[in-house]
Every structure is written in structure tokens, then in C-alpha cells.
mmCIF file of the N, C-alpha and C atoms, coordinates in Angstrom:
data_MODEL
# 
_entry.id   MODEL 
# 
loop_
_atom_site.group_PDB 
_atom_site.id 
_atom_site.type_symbol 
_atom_site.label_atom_id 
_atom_site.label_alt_id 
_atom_site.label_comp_id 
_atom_site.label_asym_id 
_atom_site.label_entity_id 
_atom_site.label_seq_id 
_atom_site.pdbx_PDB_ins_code 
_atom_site.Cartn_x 
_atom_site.Cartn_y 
_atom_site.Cartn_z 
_atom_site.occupancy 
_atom_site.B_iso_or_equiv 
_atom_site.pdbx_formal_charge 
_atom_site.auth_seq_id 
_atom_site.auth_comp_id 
_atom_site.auth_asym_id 
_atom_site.auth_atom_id 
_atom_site.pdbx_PDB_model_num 
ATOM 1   N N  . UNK A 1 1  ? -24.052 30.475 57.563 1.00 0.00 ? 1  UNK A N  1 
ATOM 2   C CA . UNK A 1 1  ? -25.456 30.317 57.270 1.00 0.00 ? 1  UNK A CA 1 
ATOM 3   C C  . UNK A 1 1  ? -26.235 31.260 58.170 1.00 0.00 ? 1  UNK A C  1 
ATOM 4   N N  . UNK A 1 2  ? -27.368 32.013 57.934 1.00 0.00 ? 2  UNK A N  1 
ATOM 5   C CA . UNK A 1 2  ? -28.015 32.738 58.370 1.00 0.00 ? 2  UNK A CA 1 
ATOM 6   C C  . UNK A 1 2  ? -29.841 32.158 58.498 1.00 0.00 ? 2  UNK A C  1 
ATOM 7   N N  . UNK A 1 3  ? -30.304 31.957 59.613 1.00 0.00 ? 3  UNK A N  1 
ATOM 8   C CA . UNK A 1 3  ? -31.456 31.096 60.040 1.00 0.00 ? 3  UNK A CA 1 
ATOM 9   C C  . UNK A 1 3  ? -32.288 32.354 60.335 1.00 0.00 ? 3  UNK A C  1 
ATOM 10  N N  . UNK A 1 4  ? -33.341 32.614 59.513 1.00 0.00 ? 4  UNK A N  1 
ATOM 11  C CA . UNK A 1 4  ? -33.993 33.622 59.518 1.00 0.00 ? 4  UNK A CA 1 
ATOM 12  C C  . UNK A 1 4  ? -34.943 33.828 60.990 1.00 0.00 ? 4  UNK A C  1 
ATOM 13  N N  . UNK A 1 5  ? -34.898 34.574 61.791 1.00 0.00 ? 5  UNK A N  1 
ATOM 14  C CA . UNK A 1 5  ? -35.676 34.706 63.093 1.00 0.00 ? 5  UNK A CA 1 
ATOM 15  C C  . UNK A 1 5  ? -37.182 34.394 62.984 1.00 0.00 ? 5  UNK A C  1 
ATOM 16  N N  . UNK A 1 6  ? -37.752 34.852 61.984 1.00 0.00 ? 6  UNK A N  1 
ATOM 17  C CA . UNK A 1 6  ? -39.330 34.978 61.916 1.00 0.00 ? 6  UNK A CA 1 
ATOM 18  C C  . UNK A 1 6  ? -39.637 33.304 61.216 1.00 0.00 ? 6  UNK A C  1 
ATOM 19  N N  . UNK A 1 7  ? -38.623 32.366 60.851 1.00 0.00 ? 7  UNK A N  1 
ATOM 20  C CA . UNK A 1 7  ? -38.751 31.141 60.457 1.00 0.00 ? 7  UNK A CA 1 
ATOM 21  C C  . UNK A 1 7  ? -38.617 30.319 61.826 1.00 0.00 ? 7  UNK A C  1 
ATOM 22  N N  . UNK A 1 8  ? -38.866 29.099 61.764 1.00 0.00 ? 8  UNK A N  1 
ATOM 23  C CA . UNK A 1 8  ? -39.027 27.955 62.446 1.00 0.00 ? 8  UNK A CA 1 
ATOM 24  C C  . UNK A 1 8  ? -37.654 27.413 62.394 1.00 0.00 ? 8  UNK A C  1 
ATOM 25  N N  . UNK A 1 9  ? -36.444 27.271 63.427 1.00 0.00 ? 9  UNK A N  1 
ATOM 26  C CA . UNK A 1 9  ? -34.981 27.054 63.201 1.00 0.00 ? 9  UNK A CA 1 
ATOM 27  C C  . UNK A 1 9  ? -34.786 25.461 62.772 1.00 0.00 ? 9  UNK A C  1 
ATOM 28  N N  . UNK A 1 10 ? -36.141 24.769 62.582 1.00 0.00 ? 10 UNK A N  1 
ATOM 29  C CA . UNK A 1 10 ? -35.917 23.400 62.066 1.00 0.00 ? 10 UNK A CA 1 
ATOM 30  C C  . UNK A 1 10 ? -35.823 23.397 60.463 1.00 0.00 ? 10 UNK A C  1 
ATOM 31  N N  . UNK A 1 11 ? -36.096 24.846 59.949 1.00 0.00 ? 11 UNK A N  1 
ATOM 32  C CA . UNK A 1 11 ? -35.731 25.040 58.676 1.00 0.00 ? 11 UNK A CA 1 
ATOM 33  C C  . UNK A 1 11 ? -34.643 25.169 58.237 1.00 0.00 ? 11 UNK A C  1 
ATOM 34  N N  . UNK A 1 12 ? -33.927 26.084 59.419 1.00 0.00 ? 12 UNK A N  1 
ATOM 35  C CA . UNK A 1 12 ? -32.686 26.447 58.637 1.00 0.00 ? 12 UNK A CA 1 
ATOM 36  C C  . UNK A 1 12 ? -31.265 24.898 58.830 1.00 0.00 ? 12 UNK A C  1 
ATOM 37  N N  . UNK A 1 13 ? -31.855 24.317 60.104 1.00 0.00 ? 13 UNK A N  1 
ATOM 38  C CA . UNK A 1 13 ? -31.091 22.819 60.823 1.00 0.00 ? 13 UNK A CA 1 
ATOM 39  C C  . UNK A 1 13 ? -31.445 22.357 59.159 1.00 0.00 ? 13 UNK A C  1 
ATOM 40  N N  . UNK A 1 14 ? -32.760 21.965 58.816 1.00 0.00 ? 14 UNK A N  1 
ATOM 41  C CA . UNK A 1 14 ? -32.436 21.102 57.352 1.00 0.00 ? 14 UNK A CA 1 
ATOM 42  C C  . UNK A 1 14 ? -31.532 21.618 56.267 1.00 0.00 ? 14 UNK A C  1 
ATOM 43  N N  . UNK A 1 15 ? -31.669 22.936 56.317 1.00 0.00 ? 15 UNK A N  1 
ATOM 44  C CA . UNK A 1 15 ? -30.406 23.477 55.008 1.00 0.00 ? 15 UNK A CA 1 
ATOM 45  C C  . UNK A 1 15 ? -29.071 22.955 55.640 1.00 0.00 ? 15 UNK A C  1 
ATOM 46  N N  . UNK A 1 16 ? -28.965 22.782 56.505 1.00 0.00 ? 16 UNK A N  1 
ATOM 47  C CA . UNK A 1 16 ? -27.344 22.659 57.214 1.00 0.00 ? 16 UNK A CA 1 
ATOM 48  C C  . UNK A 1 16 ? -27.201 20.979 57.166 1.00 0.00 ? 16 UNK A C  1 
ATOM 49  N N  . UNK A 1 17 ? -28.226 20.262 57.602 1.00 0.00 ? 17 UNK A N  1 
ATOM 50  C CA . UNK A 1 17 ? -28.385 19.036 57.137 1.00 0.00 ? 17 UNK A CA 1 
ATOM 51  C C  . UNK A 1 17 ? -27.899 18.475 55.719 1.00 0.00 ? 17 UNK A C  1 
ATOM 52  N N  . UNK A 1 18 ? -28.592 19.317 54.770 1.00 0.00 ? 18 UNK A N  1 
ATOM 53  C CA . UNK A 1 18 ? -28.446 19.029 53.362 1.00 0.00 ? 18 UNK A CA 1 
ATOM 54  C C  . UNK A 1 18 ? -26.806 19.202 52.814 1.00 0.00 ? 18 UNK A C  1 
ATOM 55  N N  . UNK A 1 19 ? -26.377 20.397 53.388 1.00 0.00 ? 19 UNK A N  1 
ATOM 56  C CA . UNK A 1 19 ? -24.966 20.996 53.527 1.00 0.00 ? 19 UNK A CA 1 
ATOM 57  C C  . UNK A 1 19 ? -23.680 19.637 53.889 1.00 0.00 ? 19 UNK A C  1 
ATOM 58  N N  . UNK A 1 20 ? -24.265 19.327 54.709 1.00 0.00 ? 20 UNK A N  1 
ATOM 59  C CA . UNK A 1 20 ? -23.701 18.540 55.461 1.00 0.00 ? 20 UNK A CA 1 
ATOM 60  C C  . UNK A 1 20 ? -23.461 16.811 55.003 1.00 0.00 ? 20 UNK A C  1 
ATOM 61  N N  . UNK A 1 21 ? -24.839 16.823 53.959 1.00 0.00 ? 21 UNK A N  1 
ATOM 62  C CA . UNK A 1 21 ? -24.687 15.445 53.258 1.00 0.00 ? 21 UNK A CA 1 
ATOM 63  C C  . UNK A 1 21 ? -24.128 15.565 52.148 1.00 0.00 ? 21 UNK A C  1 
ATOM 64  N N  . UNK A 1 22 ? -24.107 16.846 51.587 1.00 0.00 ? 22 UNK A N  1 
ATOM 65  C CA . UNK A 1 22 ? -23.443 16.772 50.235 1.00 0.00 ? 22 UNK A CA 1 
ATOM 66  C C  . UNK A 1 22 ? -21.797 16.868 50.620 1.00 0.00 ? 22 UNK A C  1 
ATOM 67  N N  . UNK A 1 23 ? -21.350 17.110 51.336 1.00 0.00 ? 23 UNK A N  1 
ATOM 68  C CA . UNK A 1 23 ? -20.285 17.403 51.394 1.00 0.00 ? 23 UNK A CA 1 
ATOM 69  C C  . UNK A 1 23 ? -19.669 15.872 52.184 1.00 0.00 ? 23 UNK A C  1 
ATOM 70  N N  . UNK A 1 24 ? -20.164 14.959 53.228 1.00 0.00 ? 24 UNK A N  1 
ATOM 71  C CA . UNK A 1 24 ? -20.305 14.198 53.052 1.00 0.00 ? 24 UNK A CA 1 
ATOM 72  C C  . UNK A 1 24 ? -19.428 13.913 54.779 1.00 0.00 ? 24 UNK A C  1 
ATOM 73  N N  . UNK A 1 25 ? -19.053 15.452 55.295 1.00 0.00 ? 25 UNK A N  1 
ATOM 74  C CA . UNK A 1 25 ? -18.554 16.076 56.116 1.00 0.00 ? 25 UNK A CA 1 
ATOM 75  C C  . UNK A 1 25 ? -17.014 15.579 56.229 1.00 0.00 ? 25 UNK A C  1 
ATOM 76  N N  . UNK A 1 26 ? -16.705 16.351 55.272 1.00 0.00 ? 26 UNK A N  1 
ATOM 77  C CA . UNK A 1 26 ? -14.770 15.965 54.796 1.00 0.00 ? 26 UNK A CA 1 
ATOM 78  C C  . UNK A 1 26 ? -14.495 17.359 55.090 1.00 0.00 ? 26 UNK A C  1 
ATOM 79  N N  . UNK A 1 27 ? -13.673 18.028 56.238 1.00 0.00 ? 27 UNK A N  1 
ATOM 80  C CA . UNK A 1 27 ? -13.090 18.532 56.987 1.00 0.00 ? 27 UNK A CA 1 
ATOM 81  C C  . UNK A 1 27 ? -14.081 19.920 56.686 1.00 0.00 ? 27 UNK A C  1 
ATOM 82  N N  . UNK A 1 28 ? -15.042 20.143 57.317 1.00 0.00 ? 28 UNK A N  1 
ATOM 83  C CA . UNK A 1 28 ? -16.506 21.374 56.896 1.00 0.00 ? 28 UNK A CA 1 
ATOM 84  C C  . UNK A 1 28 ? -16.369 21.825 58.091 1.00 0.00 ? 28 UNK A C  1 
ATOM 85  N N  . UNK A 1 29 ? -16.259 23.493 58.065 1.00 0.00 ? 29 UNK A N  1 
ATOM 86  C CA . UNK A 1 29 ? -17.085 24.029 59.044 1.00 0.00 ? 29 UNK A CA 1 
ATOM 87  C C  . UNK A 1 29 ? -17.678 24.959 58.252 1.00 0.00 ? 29 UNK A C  1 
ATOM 88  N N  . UNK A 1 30 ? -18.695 24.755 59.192 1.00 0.00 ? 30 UNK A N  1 
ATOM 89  C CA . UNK A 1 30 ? -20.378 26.143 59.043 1.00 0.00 ? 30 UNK A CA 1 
ATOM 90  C C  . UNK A 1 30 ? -20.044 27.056 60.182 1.00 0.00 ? 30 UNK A C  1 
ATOM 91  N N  . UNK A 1 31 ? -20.344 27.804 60.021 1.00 0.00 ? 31 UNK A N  1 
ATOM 92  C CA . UNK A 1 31 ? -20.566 29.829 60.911 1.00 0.00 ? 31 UNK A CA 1 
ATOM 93  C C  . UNK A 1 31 ? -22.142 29.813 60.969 1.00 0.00 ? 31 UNK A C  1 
ATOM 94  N N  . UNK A 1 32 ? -22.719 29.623 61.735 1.00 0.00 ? 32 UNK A N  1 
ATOM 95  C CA . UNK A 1 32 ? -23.898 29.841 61.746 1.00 0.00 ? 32 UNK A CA 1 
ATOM 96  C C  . UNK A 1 32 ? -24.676 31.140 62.701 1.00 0.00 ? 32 UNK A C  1 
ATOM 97  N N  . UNK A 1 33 ? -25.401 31.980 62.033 1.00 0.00 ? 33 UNK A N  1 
ATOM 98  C CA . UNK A 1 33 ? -26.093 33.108 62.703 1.00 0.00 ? 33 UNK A CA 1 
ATOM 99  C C  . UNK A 1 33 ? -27.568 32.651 62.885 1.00 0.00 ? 33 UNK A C  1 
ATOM 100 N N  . UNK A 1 34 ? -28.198 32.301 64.062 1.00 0.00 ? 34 UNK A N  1 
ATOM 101 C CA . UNK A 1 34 ? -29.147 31.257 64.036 1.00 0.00 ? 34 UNK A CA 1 
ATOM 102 C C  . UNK A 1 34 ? -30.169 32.304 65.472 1.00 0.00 ? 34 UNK A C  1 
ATOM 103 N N  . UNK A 1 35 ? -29.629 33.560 65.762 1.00 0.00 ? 35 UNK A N  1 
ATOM 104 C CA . UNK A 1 35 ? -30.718 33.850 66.897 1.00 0.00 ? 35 UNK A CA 1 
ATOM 105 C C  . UNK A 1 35 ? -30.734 32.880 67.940 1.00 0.00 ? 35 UNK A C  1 
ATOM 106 N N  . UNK A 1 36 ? -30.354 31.725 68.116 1.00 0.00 ? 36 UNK A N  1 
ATOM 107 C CA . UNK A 1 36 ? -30.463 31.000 69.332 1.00 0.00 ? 36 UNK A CA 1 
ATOM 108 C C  . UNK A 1 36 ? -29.203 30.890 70.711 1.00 0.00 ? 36 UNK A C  1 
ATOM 109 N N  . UNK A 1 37 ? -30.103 30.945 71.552 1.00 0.00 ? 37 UNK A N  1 
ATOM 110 C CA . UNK A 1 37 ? -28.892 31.375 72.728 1.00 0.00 ? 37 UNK A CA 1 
ATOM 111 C C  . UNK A 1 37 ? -29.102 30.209 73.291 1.00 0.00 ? 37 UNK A C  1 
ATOM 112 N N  . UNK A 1 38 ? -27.946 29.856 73.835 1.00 0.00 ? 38 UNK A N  1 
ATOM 113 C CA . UNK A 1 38 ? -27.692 28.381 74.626 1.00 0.00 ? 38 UNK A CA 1 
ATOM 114 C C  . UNK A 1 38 ? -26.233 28.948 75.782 1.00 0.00 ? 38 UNK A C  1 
ATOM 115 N N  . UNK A 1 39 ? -26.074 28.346 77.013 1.00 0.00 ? 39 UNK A N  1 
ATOM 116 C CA . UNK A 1 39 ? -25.128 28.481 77.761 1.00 0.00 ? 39 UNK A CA 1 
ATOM 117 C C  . UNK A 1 39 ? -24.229 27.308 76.829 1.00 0.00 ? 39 UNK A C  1 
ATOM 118 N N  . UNK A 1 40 ? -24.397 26.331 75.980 1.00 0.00 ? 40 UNK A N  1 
ATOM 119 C CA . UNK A 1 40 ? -23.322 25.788 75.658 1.00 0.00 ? 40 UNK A CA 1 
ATOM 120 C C  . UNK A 1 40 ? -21.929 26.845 74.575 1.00 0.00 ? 40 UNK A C  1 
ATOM 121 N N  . UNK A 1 41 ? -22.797 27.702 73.664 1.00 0.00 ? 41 UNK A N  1 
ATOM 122 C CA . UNK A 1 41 ? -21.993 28.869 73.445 1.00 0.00 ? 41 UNK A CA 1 
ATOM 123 C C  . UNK A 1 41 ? -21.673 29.739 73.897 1.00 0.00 ? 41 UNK A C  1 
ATOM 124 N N  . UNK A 1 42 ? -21.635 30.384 75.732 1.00 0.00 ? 42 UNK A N  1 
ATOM 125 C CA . UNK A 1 42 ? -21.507 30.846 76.373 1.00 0.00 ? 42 UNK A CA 1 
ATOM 126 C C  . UNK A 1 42 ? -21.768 32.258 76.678 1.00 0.00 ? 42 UNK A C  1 
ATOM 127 N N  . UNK A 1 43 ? -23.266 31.580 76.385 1.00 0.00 ? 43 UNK A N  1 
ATOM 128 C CA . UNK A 1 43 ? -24.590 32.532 76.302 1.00 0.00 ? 43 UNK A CA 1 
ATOM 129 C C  . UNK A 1 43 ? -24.995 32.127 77.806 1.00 0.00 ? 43 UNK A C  1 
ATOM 130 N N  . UNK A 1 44 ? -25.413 33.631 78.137 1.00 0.00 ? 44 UNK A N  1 
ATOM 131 C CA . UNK A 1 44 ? -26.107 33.324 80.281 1.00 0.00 ? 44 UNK A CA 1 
ATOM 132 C C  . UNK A 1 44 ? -27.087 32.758 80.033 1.00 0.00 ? 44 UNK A C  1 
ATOM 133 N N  . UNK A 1 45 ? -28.014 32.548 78.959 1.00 0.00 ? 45 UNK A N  1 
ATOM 134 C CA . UNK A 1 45 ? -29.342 31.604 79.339 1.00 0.00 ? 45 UNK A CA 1 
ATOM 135 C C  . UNK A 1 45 ? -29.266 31.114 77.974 1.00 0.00 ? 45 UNK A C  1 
ATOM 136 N N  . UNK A 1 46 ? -30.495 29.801 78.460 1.00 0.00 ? 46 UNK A N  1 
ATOM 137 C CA . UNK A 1 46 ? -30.722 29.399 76.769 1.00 0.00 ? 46 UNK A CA 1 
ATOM 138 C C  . UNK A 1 46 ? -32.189 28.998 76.291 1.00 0.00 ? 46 UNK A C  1 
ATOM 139 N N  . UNK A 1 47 ? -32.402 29.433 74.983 1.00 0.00 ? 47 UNK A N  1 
ATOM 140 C CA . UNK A 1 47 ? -33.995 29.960 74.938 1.00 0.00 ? 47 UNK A CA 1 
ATOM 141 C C  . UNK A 1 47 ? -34.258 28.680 73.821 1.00 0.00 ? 47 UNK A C  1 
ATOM 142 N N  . UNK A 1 48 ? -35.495 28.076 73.685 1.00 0.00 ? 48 UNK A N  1 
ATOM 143 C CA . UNK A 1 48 ? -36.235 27.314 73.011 1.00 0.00 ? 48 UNK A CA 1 
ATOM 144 C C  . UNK A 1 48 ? -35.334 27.506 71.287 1.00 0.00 ? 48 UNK A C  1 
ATOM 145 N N  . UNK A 1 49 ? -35.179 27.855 70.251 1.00 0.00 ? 49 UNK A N  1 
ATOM 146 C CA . UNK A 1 49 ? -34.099 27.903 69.364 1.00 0.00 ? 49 UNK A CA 1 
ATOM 147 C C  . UNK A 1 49 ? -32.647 27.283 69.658 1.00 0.00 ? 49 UNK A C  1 
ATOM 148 N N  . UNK A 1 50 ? -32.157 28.046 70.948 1.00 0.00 ? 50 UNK A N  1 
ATOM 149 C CA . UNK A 1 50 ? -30.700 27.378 71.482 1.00 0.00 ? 50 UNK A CA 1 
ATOM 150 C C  . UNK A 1 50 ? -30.879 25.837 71.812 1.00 0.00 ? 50 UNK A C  1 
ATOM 151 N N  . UNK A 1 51 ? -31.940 25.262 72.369 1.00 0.00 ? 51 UNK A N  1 
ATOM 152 C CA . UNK A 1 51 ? -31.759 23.473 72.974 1.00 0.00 ? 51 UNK A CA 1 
ATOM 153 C C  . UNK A 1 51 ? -32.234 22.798 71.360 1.00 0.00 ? 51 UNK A C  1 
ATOM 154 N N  . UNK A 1 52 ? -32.752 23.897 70.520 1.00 0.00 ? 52 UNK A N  1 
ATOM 155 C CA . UNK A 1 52 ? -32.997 22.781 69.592 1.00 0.00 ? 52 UNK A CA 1 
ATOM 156 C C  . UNK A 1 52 ? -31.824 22.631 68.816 1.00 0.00 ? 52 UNK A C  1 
ATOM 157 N N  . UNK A 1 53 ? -30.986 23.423 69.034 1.00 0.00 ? 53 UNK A N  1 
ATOM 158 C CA . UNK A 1 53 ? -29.941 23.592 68.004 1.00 0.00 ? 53 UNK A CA 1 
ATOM 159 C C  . UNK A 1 53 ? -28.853 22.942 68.868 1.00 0.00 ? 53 UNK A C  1 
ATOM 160 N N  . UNK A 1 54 ? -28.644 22.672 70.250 1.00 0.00 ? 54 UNK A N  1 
ATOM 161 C CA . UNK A 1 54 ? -27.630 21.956 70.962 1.00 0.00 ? 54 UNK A CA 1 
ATOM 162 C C  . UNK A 1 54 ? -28.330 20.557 70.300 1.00 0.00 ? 54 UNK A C  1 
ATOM 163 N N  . UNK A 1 55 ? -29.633 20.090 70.594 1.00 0.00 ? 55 UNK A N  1 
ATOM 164 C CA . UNK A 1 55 ? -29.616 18.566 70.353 1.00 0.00 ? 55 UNK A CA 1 
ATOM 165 C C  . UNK A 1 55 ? -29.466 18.106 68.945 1.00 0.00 ? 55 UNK A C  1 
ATOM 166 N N  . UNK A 1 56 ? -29.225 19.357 67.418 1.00 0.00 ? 56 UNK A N  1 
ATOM 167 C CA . UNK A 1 56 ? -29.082 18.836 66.962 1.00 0.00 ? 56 UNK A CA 1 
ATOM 168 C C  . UNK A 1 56 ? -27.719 18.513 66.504 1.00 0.00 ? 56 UNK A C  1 
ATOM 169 N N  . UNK A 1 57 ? -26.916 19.709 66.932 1.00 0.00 ? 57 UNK A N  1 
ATOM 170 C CA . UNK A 1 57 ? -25.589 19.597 67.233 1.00 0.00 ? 57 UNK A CA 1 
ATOM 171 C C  . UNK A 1 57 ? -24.946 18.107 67.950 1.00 0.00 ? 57 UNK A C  1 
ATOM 172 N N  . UNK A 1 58 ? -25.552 17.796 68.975 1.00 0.00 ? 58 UNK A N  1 
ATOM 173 C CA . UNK A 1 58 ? -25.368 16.459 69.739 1.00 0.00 ? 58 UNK A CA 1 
ATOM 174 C C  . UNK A 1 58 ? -25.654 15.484 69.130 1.00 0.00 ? 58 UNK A C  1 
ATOM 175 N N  . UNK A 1 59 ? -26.669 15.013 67.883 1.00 0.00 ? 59 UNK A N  1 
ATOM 176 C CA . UNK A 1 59 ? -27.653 14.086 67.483 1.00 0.00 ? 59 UNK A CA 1 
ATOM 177 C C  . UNK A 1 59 ? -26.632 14.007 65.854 1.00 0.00 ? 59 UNK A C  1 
ATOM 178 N N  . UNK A 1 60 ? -25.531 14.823 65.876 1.00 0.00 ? 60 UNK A N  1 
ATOM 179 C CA . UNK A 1 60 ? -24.871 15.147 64.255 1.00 0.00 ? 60 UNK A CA 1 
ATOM 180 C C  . UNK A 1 60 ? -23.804 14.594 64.613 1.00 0.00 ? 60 UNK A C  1 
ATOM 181 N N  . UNK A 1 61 ? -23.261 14.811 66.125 1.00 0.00 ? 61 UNK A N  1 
ATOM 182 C CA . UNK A 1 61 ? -22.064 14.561 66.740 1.00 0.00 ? 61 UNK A CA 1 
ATOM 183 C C  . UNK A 1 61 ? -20.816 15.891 66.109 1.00 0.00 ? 61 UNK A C  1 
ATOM 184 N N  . UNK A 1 62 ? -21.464 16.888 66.010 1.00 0.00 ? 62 UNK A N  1 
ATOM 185 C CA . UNK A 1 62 ? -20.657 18.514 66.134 1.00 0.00 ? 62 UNK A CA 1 
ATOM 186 C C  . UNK A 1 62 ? -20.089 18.968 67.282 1.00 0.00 ? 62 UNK A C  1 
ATOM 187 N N  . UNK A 1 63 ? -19.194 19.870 66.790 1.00 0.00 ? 63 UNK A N  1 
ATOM 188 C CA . UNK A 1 63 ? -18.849 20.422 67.726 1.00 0.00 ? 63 UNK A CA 1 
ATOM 189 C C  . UNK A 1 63 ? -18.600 21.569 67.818 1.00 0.00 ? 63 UNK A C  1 
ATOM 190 N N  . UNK A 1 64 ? -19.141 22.638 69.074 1.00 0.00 ? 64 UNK A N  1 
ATOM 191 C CA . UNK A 1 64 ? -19.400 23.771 68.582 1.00 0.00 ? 64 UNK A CA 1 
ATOM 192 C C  . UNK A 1 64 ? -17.847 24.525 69.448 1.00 0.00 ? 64 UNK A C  1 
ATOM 193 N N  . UNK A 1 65 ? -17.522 25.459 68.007 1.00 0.00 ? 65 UNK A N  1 
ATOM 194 C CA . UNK A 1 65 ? -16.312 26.280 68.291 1.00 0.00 ? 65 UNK A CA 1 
ATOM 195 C C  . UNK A 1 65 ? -16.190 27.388 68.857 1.00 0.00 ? 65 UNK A C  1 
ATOM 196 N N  . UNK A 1 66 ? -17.016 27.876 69.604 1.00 0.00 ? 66 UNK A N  1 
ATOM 197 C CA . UNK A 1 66 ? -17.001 29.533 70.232 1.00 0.00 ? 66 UNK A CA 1 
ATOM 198 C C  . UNK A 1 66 ? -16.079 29.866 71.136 1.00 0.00 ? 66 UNK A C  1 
ATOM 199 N N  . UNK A 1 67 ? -15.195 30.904 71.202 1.00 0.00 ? 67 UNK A N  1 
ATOM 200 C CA . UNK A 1 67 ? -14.330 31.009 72.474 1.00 0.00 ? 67 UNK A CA 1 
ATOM 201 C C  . UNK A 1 67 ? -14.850 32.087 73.085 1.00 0.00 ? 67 UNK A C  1 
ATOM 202 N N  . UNK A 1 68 ? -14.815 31.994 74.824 1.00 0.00 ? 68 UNK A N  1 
ATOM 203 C CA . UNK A 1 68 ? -15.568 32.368 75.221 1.00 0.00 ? 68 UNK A CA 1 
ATOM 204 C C  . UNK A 1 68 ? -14.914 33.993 75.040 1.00 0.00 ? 68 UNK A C  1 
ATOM 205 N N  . UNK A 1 69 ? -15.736 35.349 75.282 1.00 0.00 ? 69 UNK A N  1 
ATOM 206 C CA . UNK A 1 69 ? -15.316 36.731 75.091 1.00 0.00 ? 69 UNK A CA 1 
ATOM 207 C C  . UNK A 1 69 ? -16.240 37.575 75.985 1.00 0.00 ? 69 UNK A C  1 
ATOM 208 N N  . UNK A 1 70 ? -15.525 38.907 76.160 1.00 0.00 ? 70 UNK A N  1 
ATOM 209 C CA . UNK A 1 70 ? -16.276 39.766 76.976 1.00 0.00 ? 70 UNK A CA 1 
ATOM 210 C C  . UNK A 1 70 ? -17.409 40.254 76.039 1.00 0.00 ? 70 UNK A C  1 
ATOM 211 N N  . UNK A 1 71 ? -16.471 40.863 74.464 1.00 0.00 ? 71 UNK A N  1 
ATOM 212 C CA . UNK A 1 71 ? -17.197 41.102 73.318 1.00 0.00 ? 71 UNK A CA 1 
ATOM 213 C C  . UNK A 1 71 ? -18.386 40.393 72.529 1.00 0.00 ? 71 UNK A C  1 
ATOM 214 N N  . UNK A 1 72 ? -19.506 40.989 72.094 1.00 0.00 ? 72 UNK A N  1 
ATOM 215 C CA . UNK A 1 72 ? -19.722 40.215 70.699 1.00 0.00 ? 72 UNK A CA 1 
ATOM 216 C C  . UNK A 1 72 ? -19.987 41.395 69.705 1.00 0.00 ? 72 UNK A C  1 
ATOM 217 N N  . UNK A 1 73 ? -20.703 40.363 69.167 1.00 0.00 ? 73 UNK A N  1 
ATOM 218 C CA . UNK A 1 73 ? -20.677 41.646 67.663 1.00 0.00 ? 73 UNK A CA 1 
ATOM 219 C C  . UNK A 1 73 ? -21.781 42.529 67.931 1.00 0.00 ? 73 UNK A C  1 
ATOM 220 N N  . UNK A 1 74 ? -22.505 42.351 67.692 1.00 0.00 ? 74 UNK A N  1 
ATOM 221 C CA . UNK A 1 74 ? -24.459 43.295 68.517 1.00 0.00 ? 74 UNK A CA 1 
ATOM 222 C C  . UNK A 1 74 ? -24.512 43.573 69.847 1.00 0.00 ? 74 UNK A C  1 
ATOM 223 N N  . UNK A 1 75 ? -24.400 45.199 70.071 1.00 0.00 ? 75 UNK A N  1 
ATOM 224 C CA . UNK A 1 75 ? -24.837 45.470 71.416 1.00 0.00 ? 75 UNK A CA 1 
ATOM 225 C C  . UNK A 1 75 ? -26.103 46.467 71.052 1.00 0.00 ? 75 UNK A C  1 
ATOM 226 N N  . UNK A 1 76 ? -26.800 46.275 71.999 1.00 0.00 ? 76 UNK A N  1 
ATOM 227 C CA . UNK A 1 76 ? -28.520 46.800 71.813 1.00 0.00 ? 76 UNK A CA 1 
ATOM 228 C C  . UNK A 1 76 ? -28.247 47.873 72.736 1.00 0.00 ? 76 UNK A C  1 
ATOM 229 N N  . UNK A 1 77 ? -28.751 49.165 72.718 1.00 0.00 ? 77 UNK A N  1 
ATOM 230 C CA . UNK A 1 77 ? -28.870 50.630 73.325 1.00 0.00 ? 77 UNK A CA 1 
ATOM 231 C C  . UNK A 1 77 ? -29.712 49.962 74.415 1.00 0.00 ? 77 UNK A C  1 
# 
């Protein structure tokens, strides 16, 4: 799922919500590209997008799969 930056990330949490009820969560994972940085994905800081998306992660009872890497995919000049 892709959470558009210039949107409000409580928009894209309800599409994943909805995702999540239809399916009824019988063995689901989501990939989510959401702009939000949190040290729980092992990001050095975590910005207003990242805590909303840990509590809703916490509040769903998810669990988030990232292993930690030197790499990622986007490096900025």
C-alpha cells in the first residue's frame, strides 16, 4: 500500500483498516510505503506520521517485519 505524503496518514491507516476487515486477517501481510519514520522500524528518529502509525500498529495488535540494514531503497544526493 502506498500512503500518499501530501494526504493525512489517517487516510491511508483507514484503507488498511478496511483491508484488514475484509480479509478478516487470515494469514495477511501488507508492505506498506507510508513516508513515516519511527525508531520502531529502525529508523534514527521518529516523526509525527511514524507514532501515528506505531499506535496504530499497537491498537491492531501488528507486527511490524523490518530487518534491520545498512541499505535502503532511496538515497537523496
Amino acid at each position: 500500500m502506498y500512503f500518499d505524503i501530501t494526504e493525512e496518514i489517517e487516510k491511508g491507516l483507514e484503507k488498511k483498516d478496511q483491508v484488514m476487515e475484509f480479509t478478516k486477517g487470515n494469514g495477511l501481510m501488507i508492505a506498506v510505503d507510508s513516508d513515516a519514520r519511527s525508531a520502531a522500524w529502525q529508523d534514527i528518529k521518529t516523526n509525527k506520521r511514524g507514532k501515528t502509525r506505531e499506535d496504530f500498529t499497537v491498537s491492531k495488535s501488528l507486527y511490524i517485519m523490518n530487518e534491520e540494514s545498512d541499505r535502503t531503497i532511496f538515497h537523496n544526493a
